[in-house]
DSSP file (Angstrom, degrees, kcal/mol; ACC not computed):
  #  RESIDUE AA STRUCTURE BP1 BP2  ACC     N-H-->O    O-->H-N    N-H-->O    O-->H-N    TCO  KAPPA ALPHA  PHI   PSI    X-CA   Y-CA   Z-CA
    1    1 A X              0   0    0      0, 0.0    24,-1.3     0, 0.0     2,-0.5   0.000 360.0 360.0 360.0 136.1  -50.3    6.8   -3.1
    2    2 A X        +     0   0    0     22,-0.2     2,-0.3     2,-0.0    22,-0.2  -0.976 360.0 179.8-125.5 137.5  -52.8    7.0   -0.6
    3    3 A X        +     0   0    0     -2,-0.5    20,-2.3    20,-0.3     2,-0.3  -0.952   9.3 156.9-136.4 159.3  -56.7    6.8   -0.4
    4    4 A X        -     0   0    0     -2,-0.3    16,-0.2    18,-0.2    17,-0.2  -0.943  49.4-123.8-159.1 179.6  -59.1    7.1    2.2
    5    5 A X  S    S+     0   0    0     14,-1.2     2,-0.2    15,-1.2    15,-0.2   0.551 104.7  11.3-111.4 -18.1  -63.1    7.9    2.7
    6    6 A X  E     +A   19   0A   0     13,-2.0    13,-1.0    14,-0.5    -1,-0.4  -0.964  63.3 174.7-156.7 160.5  -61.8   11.0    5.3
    7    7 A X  E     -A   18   0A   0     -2,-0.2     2,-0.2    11,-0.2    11,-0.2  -0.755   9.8-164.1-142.3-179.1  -58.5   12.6    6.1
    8    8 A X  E     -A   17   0A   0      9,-1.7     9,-1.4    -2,-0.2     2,-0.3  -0.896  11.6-140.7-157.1 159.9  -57.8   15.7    8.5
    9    9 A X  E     -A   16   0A   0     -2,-0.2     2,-0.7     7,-0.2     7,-0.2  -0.959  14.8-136.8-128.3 129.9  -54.5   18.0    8.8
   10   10 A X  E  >> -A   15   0A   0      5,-1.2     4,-4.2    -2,-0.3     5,-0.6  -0.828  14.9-154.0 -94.4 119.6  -53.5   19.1   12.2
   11   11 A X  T  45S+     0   0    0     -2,-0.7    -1,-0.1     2,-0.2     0, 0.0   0.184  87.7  56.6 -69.1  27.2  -52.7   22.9   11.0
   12   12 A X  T  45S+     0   0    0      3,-0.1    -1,-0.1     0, 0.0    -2,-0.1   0.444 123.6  12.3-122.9 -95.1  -50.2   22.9   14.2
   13   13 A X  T  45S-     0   0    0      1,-0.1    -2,-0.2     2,-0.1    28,-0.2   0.777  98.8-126.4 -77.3 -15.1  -47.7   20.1   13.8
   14   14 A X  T  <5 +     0   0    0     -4,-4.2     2,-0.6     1,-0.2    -3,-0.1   0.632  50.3 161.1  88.8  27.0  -48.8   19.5   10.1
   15   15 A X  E   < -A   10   0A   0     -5,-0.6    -5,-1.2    25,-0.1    -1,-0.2  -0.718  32.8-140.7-104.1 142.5  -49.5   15.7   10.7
   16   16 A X  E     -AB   9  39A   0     23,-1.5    23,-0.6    -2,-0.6     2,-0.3  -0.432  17.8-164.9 -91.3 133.0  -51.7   14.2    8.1
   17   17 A X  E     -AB   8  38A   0     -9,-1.4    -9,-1.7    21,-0.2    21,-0.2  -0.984   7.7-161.0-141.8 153.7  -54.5   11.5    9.2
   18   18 A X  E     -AB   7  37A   0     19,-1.4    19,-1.0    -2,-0.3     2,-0.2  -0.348  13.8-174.8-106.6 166.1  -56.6    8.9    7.1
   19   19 A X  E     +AB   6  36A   0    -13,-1.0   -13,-2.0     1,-0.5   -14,-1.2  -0.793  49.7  15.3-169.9 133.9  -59.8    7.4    8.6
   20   20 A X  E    S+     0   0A   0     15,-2.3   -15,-1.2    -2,-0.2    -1,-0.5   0.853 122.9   6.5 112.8 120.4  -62.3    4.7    7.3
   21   21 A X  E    S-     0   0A   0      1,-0.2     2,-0.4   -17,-0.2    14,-0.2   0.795  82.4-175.0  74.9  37.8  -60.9    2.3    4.2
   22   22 A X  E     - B   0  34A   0     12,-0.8    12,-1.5   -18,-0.1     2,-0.7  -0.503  11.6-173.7 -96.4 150.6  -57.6    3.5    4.2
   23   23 A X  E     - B   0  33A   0    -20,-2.3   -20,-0.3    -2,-0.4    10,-0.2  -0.669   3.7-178.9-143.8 114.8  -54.9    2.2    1.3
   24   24 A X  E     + B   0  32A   0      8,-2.8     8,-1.4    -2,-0.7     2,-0.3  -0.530  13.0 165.8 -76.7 142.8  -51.3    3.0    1.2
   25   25 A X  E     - B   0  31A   0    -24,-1.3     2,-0.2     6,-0.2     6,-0.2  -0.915  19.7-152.7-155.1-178.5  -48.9    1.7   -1.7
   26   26 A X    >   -     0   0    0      4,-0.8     3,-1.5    -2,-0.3    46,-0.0  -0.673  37.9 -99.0-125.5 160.4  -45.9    2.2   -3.1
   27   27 A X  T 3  S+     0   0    0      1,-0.2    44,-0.0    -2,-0.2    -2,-0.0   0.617 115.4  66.7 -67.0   3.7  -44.3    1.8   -6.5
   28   28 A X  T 3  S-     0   0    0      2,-0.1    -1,-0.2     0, 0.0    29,-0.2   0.425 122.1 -97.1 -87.6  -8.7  -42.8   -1.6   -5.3
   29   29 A X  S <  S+     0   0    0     -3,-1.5     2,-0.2     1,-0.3    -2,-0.1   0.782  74.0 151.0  88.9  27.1  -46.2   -3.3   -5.0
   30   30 A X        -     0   0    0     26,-0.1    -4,-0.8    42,-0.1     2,-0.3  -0.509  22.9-176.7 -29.1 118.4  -46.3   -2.7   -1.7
   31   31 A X  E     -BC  25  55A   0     24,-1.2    24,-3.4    -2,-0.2     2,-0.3  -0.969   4.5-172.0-145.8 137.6  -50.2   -2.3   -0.4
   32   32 A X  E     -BC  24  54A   0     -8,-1.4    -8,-2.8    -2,-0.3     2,-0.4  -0.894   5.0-165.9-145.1 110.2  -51.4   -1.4    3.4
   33   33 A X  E     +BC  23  53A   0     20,-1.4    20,-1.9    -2,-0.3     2,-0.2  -0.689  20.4 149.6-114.2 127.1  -54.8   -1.6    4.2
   34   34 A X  E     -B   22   0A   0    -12,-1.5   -12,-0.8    -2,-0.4   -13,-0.1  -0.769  53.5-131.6-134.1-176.5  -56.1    0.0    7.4
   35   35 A X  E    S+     0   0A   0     16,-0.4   -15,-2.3     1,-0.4     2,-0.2   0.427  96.0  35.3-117.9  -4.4  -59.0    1.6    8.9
   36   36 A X  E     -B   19   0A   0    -17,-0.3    14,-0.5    15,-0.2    -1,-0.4  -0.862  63.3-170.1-159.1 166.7  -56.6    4.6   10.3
   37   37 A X  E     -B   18   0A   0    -19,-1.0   -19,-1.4    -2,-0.2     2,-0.9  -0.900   7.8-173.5-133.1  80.0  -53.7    6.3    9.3
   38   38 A X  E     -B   17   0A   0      9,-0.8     2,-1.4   -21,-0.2     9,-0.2  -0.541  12.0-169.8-136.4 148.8  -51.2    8.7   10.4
   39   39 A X  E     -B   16   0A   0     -2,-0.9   -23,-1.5   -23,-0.6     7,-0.2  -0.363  16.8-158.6 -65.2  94.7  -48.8   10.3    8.9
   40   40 A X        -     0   0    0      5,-1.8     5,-0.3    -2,-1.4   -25,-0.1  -0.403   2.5-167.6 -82.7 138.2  -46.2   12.2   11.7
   41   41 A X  S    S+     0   0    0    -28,-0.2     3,-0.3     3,-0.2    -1,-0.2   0.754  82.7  73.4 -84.9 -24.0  -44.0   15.3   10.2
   42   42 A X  S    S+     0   0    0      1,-0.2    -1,-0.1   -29,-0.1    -2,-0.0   0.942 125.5   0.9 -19.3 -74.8  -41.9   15.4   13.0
   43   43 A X  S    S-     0   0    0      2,-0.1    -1,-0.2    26,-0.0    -2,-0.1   0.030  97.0-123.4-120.3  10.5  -40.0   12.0   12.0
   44   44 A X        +     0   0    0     -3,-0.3    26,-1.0     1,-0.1     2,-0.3   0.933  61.8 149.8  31.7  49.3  -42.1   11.5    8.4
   45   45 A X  E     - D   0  69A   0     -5,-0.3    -5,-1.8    24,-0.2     2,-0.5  -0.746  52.3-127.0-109.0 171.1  -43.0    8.2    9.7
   46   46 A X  E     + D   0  68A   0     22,-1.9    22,-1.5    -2,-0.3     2,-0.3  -0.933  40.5 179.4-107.1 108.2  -46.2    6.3    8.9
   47   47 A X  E     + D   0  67A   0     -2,-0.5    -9,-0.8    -9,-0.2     2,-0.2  -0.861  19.1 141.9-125.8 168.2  -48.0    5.2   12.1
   48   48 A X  E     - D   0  66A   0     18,-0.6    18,-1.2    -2,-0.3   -11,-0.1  -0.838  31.0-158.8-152.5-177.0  -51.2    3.3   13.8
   49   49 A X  E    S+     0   0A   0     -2,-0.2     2,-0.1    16,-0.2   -12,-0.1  -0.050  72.5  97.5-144.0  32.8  -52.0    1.2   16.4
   50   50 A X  E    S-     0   0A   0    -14,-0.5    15,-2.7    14,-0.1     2,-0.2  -0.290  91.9 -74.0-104.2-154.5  -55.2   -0.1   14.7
   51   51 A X  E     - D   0  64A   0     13,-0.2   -16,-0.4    -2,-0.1    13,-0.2  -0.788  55.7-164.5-102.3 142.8  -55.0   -3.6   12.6
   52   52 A X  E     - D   0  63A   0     11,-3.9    11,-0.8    -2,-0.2     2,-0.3  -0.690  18.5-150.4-132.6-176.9  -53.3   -3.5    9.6
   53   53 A X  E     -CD  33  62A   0    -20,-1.9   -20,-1.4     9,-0.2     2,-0.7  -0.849  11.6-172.3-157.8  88.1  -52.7   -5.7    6.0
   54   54 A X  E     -C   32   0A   0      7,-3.9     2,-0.8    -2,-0.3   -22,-0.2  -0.743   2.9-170.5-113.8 125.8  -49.5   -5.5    4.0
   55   55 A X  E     +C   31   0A   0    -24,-3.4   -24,-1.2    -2,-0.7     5,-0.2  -0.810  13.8 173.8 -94.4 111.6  -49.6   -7.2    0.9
   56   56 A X        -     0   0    0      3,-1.6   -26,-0.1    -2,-0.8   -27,-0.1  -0.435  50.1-106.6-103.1 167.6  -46.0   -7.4   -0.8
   57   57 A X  S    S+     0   0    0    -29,-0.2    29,-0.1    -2,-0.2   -28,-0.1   0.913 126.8  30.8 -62.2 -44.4  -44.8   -9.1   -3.8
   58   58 A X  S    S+     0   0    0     27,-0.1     2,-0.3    -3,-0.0    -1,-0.1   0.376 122.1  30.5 -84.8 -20.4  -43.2  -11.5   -1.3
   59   59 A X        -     0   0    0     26,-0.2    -3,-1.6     2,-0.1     2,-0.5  -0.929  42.8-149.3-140.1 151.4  -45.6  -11.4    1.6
   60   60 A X        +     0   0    0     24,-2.5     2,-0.2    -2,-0.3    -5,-0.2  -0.939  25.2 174.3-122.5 175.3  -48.6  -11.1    3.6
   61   61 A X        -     0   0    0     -2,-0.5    -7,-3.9    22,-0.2     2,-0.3  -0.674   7.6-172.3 164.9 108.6  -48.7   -9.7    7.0
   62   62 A X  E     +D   53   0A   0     20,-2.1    19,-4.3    -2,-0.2    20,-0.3  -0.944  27.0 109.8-128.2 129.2  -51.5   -8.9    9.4
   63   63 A X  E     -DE  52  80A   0    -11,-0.8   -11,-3.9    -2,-0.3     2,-0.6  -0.863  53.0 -77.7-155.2-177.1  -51.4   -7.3   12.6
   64   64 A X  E    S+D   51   0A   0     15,-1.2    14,-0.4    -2,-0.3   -13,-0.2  -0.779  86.5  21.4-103.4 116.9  -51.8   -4.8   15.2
   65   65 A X  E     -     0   0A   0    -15,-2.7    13,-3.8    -2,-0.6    14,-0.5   0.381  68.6-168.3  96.0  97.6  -49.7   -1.6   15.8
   66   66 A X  E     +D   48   0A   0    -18,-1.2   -18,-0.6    11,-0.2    11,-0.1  -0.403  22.2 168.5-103.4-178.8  -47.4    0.0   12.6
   67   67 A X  E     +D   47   0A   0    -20,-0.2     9,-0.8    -2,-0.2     2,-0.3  -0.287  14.0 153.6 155.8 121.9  -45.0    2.2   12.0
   68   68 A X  E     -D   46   0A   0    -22,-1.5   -22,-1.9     7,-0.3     7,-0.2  -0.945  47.0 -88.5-135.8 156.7  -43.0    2.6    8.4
   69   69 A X  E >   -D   45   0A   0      5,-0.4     3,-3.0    -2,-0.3   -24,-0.2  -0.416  53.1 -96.7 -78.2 158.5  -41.1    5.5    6.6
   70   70 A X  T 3  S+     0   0    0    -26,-1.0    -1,-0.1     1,-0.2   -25,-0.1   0.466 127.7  58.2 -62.3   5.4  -43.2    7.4    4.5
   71   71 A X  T 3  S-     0   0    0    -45,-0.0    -1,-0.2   -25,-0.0   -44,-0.1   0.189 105.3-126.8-131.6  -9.3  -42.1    5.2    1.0
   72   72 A X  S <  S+     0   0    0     -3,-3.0     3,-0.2     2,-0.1   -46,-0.1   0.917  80.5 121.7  52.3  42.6  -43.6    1.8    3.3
   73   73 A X  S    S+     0   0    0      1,-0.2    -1,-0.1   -43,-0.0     2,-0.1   0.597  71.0  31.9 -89.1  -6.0  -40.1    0.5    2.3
   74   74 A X  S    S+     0   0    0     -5,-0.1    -5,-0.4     2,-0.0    -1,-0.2  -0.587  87.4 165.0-133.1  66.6  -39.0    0.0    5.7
   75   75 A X        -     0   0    0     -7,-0.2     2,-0.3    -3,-0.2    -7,-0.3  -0.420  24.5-157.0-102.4 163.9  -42.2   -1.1    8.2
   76   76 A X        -     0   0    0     -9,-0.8     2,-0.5    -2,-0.1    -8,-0.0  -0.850   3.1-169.2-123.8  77.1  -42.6   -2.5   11.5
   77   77 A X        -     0   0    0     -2,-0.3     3,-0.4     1,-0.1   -11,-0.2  -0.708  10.9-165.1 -85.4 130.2  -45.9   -4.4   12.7
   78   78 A X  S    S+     0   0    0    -13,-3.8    -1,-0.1    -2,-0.5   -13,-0.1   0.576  70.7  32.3-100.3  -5.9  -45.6   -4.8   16.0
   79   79 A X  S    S-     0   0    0    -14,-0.5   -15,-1.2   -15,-0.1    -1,-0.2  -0.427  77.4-169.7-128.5  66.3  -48.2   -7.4   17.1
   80   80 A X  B     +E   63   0A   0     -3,-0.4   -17,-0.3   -17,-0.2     3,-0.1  -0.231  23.7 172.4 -75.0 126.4  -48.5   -9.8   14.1
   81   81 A X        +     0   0    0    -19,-4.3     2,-0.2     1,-0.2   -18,-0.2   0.254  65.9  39.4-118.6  23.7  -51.2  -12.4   14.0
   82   82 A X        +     0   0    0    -20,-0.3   -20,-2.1   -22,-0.1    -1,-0.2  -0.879  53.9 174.9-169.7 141.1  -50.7  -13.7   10.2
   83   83 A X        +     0   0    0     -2,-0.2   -22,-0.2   -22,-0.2     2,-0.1  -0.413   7.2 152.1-143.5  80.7  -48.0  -14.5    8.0
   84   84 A X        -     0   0    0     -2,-0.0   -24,-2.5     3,-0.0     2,-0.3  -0.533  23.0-158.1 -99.2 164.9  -47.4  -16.0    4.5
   85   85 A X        -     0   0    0    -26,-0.2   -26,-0.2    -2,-0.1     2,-0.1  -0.958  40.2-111.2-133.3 133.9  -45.0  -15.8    1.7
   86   86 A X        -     0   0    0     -2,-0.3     2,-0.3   -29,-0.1   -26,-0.0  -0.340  33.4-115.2 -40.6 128.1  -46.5  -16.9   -1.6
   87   87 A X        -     0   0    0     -2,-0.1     2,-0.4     1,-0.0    -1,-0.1  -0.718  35.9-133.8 -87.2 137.2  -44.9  -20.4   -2.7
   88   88 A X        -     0   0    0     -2,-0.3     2,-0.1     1,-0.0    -1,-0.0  -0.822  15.9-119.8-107.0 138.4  -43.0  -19.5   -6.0
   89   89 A X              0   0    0     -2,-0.4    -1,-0.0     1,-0.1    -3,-0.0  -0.418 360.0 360.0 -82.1 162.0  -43.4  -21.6   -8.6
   90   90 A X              0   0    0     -2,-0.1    -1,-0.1     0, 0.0    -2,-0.0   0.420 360.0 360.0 -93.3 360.0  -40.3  -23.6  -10.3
């Protein structure tokens, strides 16, 4: 699922981009909050290189500079400046 406040299609290469307040997730509880977004068809990958926020069951993780498959089960932040895991209770 994806939301945004504008999106664009480039009618050429057919890659999809989010702009302003965007939020990705997945049915795993997955959530990635950006302020852009795009989505390549070439390789179906998920890119930016603006600061991003992924919220997991397991995690939090904030940084600069993404890239994931389109299903955000497999991501990459590539300059990360925060990291927790929720302490699980016993």
């Amino acid at each position: 699922e994806l939301t945004a406040n504008r999106g664009k299609v480039d009618d050429t290469t057919q890659d999809m981009y989010a702009m302003e307040n965007v939020i990705a997730s997945n049915d795993s509880g997955t959530v990635l909050r950006t302020e852009e977004l795009k989505w390549r068809n070439s390789d179906q990958k998920i890119v930016t290189d603006k600061f991003v926020k992924i919220t997991s069951p397991n995690d939090i993780i904030e940084g600069y500079g993404f890239e994931s498959d389109q299903h955000l089960n497999h991501y990459v932040i590539f300059n990360v400046t925060y990291s927790s895991s929720p302490k699980k209770e016993n």
